[in-house]
C-alpha positions in Angstrom: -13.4 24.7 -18.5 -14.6 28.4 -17.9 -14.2 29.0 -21.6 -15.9 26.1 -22.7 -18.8 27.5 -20.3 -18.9 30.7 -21.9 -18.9 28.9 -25.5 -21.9 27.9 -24.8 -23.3 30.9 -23.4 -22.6 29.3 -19.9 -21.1 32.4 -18.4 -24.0 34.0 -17.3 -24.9 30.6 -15.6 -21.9 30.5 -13.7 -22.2 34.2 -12.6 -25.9 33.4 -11.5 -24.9 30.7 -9.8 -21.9 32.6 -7.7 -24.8 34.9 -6.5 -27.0 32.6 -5.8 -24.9 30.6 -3.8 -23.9 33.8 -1.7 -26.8 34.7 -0.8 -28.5 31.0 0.1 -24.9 30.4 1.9 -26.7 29.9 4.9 -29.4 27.6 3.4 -26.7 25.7 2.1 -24.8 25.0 5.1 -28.2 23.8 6.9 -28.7 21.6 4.0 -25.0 20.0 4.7 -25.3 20.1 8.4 -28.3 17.6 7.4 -26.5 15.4 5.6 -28.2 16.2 2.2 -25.0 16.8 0.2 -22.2 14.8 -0.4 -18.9 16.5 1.0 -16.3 18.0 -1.1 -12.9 16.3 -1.6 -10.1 17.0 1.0 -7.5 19.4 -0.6 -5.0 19.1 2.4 -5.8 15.0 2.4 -4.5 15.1 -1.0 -1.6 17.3 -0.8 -0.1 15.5 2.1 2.1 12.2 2.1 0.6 8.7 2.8 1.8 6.0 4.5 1.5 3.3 2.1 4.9 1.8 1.0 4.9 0.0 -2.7 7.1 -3.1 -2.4 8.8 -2.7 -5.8 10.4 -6.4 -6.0 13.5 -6.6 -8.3 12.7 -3.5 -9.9 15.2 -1.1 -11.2 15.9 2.3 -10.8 15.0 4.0 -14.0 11.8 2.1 -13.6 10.9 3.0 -9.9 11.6 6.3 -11.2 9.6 6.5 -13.8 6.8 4.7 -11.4 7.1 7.7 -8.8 6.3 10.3 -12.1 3.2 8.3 -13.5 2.2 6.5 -10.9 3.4 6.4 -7.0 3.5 10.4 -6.6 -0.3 11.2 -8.4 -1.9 8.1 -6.2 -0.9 9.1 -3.3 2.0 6.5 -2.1 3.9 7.4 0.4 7.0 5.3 -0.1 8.2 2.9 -2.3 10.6 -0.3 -1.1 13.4 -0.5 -3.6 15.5 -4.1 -3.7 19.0 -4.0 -1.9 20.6 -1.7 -3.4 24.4 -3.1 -2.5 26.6 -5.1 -4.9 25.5 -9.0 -5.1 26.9 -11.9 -6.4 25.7 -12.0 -10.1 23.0 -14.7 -11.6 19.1 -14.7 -12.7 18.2 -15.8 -9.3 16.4 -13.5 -7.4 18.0 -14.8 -4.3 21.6 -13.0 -5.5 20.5 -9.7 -4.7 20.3 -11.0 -1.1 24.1 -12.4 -1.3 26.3 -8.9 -1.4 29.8 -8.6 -2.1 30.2 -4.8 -1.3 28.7 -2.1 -0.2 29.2 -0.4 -3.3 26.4 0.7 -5.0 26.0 -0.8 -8.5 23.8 -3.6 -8.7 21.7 -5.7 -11.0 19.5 -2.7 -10.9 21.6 0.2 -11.7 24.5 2.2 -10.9 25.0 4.7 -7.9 24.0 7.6 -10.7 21.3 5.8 -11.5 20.4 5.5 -7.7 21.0 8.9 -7.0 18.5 10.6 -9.7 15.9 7.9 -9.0 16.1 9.0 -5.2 15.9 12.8 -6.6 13.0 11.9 -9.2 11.0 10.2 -6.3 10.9 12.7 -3.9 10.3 15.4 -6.0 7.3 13.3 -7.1 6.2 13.3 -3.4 7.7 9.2 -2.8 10.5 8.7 -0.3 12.4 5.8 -1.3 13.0 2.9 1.7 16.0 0.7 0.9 16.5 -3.1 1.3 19.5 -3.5 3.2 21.1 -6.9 4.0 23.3 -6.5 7.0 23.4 -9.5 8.7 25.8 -11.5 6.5 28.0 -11.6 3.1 27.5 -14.5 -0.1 27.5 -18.3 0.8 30.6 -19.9 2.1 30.1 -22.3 -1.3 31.1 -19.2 -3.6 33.8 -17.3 -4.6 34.2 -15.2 -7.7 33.6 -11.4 -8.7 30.2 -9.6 -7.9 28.0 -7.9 -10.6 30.6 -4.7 -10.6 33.7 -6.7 -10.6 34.7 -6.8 -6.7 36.3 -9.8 -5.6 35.1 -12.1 -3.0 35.7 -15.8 -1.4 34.3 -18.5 1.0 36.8 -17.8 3.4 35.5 -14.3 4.2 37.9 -11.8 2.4 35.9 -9.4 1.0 38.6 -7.2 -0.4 36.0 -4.3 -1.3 34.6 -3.4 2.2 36.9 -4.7 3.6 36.3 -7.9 5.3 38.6 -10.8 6.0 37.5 -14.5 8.2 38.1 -11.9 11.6 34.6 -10.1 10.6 32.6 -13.1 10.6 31.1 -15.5 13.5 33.1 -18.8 14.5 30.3 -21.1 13.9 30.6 -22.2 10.4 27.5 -24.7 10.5 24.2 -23.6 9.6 21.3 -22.3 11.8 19.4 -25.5 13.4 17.9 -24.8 16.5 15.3 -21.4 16.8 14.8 -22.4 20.6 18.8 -21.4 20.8 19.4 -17.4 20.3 22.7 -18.1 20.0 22.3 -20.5 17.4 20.4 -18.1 15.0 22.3 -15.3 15.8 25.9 -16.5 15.5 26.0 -19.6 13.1 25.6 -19.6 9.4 21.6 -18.8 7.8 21.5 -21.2 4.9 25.1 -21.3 4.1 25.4 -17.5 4.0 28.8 -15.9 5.9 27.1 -14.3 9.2 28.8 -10.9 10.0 30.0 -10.7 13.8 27.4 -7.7 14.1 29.3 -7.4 17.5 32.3 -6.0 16.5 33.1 -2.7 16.7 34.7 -2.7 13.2 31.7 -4.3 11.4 29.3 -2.3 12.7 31.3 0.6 11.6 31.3 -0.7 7.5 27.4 -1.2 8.2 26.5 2.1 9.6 29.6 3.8 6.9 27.1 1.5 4.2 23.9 3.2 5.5 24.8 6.6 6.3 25.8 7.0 2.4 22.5 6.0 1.3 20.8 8.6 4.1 23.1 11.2 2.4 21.9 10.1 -1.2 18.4 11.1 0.4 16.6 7.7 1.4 13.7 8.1 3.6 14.4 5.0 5.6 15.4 1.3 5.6 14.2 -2.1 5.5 16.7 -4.6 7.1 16.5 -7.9 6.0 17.3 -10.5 8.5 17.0 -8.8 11.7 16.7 -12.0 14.4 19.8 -13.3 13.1 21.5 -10.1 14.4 20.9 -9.3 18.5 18.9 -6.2 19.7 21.9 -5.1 21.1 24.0 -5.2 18.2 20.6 -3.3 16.5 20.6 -1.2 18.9 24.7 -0.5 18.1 24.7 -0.3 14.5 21.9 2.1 14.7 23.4 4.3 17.2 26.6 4.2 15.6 24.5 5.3 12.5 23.5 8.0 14.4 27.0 9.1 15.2 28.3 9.6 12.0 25.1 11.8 10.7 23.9 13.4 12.7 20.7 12.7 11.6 17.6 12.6 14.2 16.9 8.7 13.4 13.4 9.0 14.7 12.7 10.8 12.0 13.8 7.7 9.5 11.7 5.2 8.8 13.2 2.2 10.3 11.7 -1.6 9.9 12.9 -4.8 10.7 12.0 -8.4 9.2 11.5 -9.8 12.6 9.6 -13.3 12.4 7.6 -14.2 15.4 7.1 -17.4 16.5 6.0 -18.7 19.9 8.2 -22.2 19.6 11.1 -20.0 19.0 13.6 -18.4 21.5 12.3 -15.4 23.6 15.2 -13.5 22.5 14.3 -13.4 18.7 11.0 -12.6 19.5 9.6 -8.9 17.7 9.2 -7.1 20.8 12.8 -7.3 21.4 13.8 -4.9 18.5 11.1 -2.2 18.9 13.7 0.2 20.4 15.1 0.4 17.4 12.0 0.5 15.3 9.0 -0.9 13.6 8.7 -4.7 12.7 7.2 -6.8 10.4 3.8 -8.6 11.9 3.8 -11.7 10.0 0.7 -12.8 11.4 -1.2 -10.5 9.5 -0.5 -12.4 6.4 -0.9 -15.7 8.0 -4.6 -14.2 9.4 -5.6 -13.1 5.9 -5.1 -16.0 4.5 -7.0 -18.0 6.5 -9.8 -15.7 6.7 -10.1 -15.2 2.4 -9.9 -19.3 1.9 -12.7 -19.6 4.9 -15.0 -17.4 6.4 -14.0 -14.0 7.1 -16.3 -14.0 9.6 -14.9 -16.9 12.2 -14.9 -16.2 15.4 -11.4 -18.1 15.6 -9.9 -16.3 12.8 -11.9 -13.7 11.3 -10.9 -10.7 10.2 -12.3 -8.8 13.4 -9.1 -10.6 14.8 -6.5 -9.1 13.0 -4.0 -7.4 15.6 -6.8 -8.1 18.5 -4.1 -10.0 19.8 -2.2 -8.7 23.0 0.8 -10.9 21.5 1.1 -8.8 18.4 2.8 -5.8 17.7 1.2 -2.6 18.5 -0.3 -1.0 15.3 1.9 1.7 15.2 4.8 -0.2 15.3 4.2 -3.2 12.2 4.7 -3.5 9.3 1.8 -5.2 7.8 1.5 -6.8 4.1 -0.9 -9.9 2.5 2.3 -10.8 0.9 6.4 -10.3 0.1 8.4 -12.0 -2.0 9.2 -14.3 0.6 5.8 -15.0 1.5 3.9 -15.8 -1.8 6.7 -18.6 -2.7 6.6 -20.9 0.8 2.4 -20.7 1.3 1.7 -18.7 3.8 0.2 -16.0 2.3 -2.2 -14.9 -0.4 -0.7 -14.1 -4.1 -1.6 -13.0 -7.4 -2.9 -16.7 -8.1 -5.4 -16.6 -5.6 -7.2 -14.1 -7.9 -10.3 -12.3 -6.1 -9.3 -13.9 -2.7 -6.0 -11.7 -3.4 -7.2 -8.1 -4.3 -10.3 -8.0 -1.4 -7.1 -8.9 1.0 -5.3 -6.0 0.0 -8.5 -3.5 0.1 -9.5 -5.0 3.6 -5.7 -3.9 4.6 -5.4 -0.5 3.3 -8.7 0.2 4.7 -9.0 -1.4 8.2 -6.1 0.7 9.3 -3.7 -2.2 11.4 0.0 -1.0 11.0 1.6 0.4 8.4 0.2 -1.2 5.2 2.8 -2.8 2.4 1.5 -3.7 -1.3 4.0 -5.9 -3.0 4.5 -5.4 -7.1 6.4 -7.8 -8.6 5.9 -10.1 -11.4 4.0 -13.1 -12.6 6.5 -16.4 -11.8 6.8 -20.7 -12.5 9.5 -21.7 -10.7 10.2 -20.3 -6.7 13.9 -18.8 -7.8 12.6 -17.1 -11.0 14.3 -13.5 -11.3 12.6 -10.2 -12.5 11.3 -10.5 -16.1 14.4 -10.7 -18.8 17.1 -10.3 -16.1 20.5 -11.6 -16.9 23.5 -12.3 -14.3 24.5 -9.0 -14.3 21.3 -7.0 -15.1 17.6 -6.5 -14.4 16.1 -5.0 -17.8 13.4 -2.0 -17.7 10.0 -2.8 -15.9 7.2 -3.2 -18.8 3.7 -3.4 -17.3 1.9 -6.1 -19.2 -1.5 -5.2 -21.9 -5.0 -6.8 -21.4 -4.5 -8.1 -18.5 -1.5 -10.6 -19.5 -0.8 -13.0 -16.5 1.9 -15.5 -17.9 5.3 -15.9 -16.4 7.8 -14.2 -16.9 5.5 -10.6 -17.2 5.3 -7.8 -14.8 2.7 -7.4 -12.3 2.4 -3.3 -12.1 0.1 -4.1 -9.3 0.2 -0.4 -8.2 -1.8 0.1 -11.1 -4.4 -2.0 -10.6 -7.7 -0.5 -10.6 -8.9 -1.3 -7.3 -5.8 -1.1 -5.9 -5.2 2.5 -7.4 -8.9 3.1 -5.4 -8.0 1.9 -2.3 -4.9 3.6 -2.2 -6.9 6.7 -2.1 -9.5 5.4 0.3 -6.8 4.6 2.8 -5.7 8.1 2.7 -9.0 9.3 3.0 -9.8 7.8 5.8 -6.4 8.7 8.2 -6.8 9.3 11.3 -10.3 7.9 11.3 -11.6 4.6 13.9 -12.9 2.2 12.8 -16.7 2.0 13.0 -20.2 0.5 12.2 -18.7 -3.2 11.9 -21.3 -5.4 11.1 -21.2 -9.0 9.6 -24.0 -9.5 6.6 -23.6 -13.5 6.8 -21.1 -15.7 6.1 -18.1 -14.2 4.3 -19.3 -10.6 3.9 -18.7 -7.7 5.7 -19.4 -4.1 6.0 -17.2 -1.3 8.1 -16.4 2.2 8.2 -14.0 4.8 8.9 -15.2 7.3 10.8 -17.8 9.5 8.5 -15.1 9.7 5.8 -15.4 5.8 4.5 -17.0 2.7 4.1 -15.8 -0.8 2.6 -18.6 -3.9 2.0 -16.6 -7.2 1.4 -18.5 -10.1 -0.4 -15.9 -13.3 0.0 -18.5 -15.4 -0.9 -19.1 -17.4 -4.4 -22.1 -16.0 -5.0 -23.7 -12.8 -5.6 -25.4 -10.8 -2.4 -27.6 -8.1 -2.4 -27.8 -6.0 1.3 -28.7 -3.2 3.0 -25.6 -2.0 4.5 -25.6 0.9 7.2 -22.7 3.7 7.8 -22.2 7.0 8.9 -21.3 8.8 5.9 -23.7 11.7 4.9 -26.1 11.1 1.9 -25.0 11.6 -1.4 -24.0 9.9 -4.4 -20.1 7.9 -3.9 -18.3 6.4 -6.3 -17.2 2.8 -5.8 -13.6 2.9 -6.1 -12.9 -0.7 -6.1 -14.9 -1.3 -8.9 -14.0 1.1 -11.8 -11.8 4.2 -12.4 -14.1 6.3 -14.2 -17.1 6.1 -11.6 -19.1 4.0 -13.5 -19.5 1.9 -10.4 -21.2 3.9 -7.5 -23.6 3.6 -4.9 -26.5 6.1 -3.1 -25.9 6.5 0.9 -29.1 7.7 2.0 -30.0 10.2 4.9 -30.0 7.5 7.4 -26.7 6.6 6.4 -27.7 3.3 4.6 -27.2 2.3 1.0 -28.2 -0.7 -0.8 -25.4 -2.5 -3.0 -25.5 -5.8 -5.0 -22.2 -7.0 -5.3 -21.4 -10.0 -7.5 -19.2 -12.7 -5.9 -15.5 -12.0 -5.2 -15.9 -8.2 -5.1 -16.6 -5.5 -3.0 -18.2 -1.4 -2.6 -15.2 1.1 -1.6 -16.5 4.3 -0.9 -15.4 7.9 0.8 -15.6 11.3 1.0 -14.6 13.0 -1.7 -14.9 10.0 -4.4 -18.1 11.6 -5.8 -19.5 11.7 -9.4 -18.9 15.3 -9.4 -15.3 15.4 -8.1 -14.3 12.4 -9.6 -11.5 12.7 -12.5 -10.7 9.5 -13.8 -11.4 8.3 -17.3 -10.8 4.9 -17.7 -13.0 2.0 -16.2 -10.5 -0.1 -15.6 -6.5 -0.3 -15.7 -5.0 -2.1 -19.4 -2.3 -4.0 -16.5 -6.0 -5.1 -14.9 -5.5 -9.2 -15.0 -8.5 -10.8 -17.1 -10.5 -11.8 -14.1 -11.1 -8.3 -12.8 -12.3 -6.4 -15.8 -14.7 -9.2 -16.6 -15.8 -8.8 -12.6 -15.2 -4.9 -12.9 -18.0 -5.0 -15.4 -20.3 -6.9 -13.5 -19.6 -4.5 -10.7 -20.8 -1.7 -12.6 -23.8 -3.4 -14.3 -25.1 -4.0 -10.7 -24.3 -0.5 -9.2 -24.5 2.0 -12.0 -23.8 5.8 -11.3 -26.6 6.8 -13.3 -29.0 4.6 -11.5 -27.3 5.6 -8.3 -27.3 9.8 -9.2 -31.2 9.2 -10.4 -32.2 8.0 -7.0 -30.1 10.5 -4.9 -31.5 12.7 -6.9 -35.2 11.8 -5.8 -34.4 11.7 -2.3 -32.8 15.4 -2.3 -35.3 17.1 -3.4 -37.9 15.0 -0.8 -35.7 16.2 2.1 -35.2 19.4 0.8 -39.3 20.0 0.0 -39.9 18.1 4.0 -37.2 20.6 5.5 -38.6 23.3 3.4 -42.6 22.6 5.0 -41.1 22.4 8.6 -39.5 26.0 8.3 -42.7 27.3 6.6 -41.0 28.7 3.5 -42.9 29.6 0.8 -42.8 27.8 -2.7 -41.1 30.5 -4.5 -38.2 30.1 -2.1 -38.3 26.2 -2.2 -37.9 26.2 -5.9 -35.1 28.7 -5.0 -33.6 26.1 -2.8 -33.8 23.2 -5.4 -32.6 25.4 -8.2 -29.8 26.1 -6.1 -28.5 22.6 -5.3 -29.0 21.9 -9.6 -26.9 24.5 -10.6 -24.3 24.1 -7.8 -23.9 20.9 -8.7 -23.3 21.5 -12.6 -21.3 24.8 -11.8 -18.8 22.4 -9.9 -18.2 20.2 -12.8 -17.8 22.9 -15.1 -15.0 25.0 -13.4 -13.7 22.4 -11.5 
């Protein structure tokens, strides 16, 4: 960008301005300390690791690889959730991949090599990859065969690959019927699957022999499926026998447990028993959001103000928090992909309120409830294709990581780490306006019709894009020196904005995503009809130099060194989007 400066006969300008801003250095940190200029983006925000984990559903290796290159690592994911990685029974069905056979590692997904270099490709992309594991039992008793890499397997528990023969496996044949009985969920049969004796010394030896070869392939932690079917003892065993054979400081493995609370159900099974061994999923998070998005986000009974209020939920640090998993979006308790606006201002209230450790699930566009990944076969799951303009019919990937919105938020939630949450204000029914600290600010309208407000936060003034509407920061808003802006937002959408998402900083060229479904760019370009940046930089720009010519008549400087002063903050401002 210098040369392109000095094509134009530039260089002098940028030279000028170097001096200039040397010797008003101290003008311009008074200016700042007023709140006159936007900040400047976070480099160390950016470099560092987020905690957002991208559920990639039935997605296969090269693909999640490929993912953490173009899109996980340079958006600032943190992890990415890969299906169970073990050998399953084969068929379309989704469902098989949570039926194994082994524990070897070639799947519907890929093979062990294939695993290995995606694990590599990830992390040197910045993602650490958290695997699926399914621990708690083997495939249904009604099914006996060869897996998808040829190991054989029965319904009478002889799993000649591990090995495992009927002695591994729980006495009670029938199938879970009472959650009020501990021992009944934990020792009998879940849906017709074989339940491992997790109590036996031997088992949990193949399990933790299972894991700690994935931990030496380089995973960054786990995600065990089924976890109230298996005691916190015997949690508590597999993961210190884990331990054992590593050597590995477990605390420093990311280690979560699909734990589903429910007061009707047995006080052993409950979450809170398994936090020794780690974090657990807070379904009610999913359930809240839900209700909130499809009523009033507001209510006082289950607003969003709510969400983890509760003394009965999990402490934040400690869940695992989504709007909705695989599971989730095919029984109706949660929010999908077909709830269309409702869906995406769900998952930008969850990356930016900051309640546990925040999940977004990308899988793909489905009829039937036991639809597999897009092309898959009995044996294989083809490469991920990310649908064009906006293509929502089944049987196409989602790509959701790719969304425009959600490619913002992601960003805004990192932003904003470490920060309280502040300014909380409801603007009527079904919208409402919070910050994060001085660093952020997020206005929901859930409403179904378009508001215009005066929302106040305590970000400094300046001009901010409006990251949930566009990529290109043709969507942005003008905080003022009070801290207020004024936004119109049209229904179903919402204002996202934070430090260092500024017109001048901002790097992004398109307005919206080609994997954007239909419904967003058509609201993506109302967003930025109603909120322009030009509008937005025109007015920030009248209110500057106001503050800067009141400031300047309070300190008694002279004109020539007020038009000094304004010149300054002009050319600092183009200098920065010339060399940066």
């Amino acid at each position: 960008m210098r040369m392109w400066a000095k094509a134009r006969g530039f260089s002098g300008l940028v030279g000028l301005a170097r001096k200039m801003t040397a010797a008003f250095a101290s003008l311009a940190a008074a200016l700042a300390s007023a709140s006159m200029l936007p900040p400047a983006p976070s480099a160390v925000a950016a470099e560092q690791r987020g905690d957002v984990i991208v559920i990639a559903f039935q997605t296969n290796w090269n693909s999640v690889a490929r993912e953490c290159a173009e899109t996980y690592g340079p958006e600032g994911v943190g992890f990415v959730q890969v299906s169970p990685p073990q050998e399953s029974i084969t068929g379309t069905q989704w469902w098989t991949s949570y039926q194994p056979v082994s524990y070897r590692l070639d799947s519907k997904l890929g093979t062990e090599s294939e695993f290995k270099d995606m694990v590599e490709e990830c992390g040197a992309a910045g993602v650490g990859v958290i695997a699926d594991v399914v621990i708690n039992h083997m495939a249904g008793a009604d099914r006996s065969g060869t897996g998808v890499a040829g190991s054989s397997f029965d319904g009478a528990g002889d799993f000649p690959a591990v090995p495992y023969t009927a002695a591994n496996f729980h006495d009670c044949i029938q199938n879970v019927s009472n959650y009020r009985d501990a021992d009944n969920v934990q020792n009998c049969r879940l849906t017709g699957l074989q339940d491992l004796d997790t109590g036996r010394e031997y088992v949990r030896g193949r399990l933790a022999e299972y894991m700690a070869k994935l931990l030496d392939l380089g995973v960054a932690g786990f995600r065990v499926d089924a976890v109230k079917h298996i005691s916190a003892d015997d949690m508590a065993a597999i993961k210190s026998e884990l331990t054992r054979r590593t050597n590995v400081d477990l605390d420093d493995v990311l280690f979560e447990q699909e734990v589903i609370g429910s007061a009707s159900e047995a006080k052993e099974i409950q979450p809170s028993n398994y936090l020794r061994t780690g974090k657990v999923s807070e379904f009610n998070v999913n359930v809240r959001l839900k209700e909130a998005f499809d009523g009033d986000i507001n209510s006082s009974s289950f607003g969003l103000a709510r969400i983890g209020a509760s003394t009965s939920w999990v402490e934040s640090d400690k869940a695992a928090v989504w709007v909705t998993n695989w599971d989730t979006e095919r029984n109706g308790s949660a929010l999908t992909y077909k709830d269309d606006a409702k869906y995406l201002l769900a998952n930008a209230f969850l990356l930016a309120y900051g309640y546990g450790q925040p999940h977004l699930y990308s899988g793909y566009y489905f009829g039937d409830t036991d639809d597999g990944a897009p092309g898959a076969t009995a044996t294989i799951v083809a490469d991920m294709v990310c649908p064009e303009n906006g293509d929502e019919t089944d049987g196409t990937w989602q790509c959701t990581q790719r969304w425009t919105a959600i490619r913002g938020m992601i960003g805004f939630h990192n932003a904003v780490s470490g920060t309280e949450v502040v300014d909380w204000r409801e603007y009527g029914e079904n919208v409402v306006g919070f910050g994060r600290g001085e660093i952020g600010y997020l206005a929901v309208n859930n409403s179904d019709a378009p508001v215009t407000r005066t929302f106040a936060t305590s970000m400094p003034a300046g001009v901010y894009c409006n990251v949930y509407a566009s990529g290109d920061c043709s969507a942005a808003v003008s905080v003022k020196a009070d801290g207020t802006f004024e936004a119109t937002m049209p229904a179903g959408s919402a204002v996202a904005v934070y430090a260092g998402a500024t017109p001048g900083d901002w790097s992004g060229k398109r307005r919206v995503d080609p994997v954007d479904p239909d419904w967003f760019v058509a609201s993506a370009e109302e967003m930025a009809a109603a909120q322009p940046t030009a509008q937005a930089d025109a007015v920030m720009d009248g209110e500057t130099a106001e503050a800067i010519e009141e400031t300047s008549r309070s300190a008694g400087l002279s004109v020539v060194v007020l038009a000094a002063a304004m010149l300054l903050v002009a050319v600092a401002a183009r200098v920065r989007r010339f060399v940066s």
